[in-house]
N, C-alpha and C positions, 0 to 999 in steps of 0.2 A: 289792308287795314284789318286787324283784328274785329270783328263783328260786337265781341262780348266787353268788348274797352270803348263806349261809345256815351258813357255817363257822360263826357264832357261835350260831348260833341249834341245829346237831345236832351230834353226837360223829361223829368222822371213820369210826365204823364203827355203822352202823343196828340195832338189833332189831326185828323185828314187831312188838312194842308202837309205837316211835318211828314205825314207817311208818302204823300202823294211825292214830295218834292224828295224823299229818301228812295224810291221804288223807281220815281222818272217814270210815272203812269200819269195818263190824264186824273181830272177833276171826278168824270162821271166814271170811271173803271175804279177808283177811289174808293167811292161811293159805291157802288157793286159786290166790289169785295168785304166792305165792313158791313153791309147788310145781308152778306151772304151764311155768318154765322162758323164762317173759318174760324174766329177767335174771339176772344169776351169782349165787348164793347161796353159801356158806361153811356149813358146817357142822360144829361141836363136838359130838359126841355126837346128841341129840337138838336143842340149838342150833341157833337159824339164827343168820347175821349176814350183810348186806349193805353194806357199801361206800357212802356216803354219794356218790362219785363216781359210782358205778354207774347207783346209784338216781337219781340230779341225770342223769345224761345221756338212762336213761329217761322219766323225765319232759319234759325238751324234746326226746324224742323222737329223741336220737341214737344208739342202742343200735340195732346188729345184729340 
């Protein structure tokens, strides 16, 4: 599957669960990774959310 054709397939803005269940990593390694400062996170309260653009450029690896 193309990585970068995925608009239909995730919502333009990520939760932990969406990344956990796209990655096939536990809850708590989930959770690890987005508080490790790999990539921009957003945060609502206790919330996370990540950027489906974000997360898509980490993965091939174009992220800063």
């Amino acid at each position: 599957m193309d990585i970068t054709r995925t608009e239909e397939f995730h919502p333009p803005v990520l939760t932990p669960k969406d990344i956990q269940n796209f990655l096939g990593i536990s809850k708590s390694k989930t959770y690890e990774f987005l508080n490790s400062g790999e990539l921009h996170v957003a945060r609502a309260g206790r919330t996370i959310y990540v950027s489906r653009v974000v997360f898509l450029e980490w993965l091939e690896g174009k992220s800063d």
